[in-house]
N, C-alpha and C positions, 0 to 999 in steps of 0.2 A: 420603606418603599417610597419610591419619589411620585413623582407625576407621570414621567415617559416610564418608569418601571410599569406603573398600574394600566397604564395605557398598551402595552406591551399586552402584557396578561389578558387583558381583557379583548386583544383584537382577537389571540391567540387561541382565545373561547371559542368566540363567535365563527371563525376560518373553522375550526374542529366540530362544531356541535352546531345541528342544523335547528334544533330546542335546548332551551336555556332558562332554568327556573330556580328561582333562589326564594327559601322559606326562613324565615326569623325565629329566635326566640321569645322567649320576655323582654322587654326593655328593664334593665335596672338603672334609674337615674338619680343622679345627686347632683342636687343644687347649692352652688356658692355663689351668693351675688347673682349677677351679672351672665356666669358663668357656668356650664352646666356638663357633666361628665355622663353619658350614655352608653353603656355596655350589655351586647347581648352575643349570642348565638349566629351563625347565618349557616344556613347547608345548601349546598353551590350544586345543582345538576346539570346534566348536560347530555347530549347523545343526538342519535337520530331516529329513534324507535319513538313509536307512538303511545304506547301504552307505560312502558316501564324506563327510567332513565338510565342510563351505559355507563355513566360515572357520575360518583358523587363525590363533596368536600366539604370538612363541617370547619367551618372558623370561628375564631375569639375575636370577635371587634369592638373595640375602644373609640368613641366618637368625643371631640371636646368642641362645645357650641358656645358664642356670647351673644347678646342680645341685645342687635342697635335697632335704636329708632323704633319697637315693639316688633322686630323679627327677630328669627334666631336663624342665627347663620352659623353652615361649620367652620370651623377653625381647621382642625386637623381631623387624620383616623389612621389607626392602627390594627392591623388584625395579623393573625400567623394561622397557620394550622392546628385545627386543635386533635387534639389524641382522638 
């Protein structure tokens, strides 16, 4: 998914769902160098109800980060639907 894809999606939320709450998994991260791979969980809700969310989506996201100047900035990410 590119830039204007993800940008897309996400206006596409916010126009749909008047609440919008995303919860995480664990972080599983691996360091190489410089270089850092972060993978976890995310479950995407959405709706207009107060109490209980109207839809939900669980994804696989893949984050790759490097580390200038003592920040880490990302690089890329990847995520799809997960089962």
């Amino acid at each position: 998914m590119d830039r204007a894809a993800l940008h897309n999606l996400l206006r596409a939320q916010f126009l749909a769902n008047a609440r919008i709450g995303v919860s995480t998994g664990p972080l599983s991260i691996a360091l190489q160098g410089d270089d850092a791979t972060v993978r976890f969980d995310a479950v995407v809700s959405g709706g207009d109800a107060r109490l209980l969310p109207e839809r939900m989506q669980r994804y696989a996201v893949v984050t790759g980060w490097r580390e200038q100047d003592g920040r880490w900035r990302l690089r890329h990410a990847q995520w799809s639907a997960a089962p």
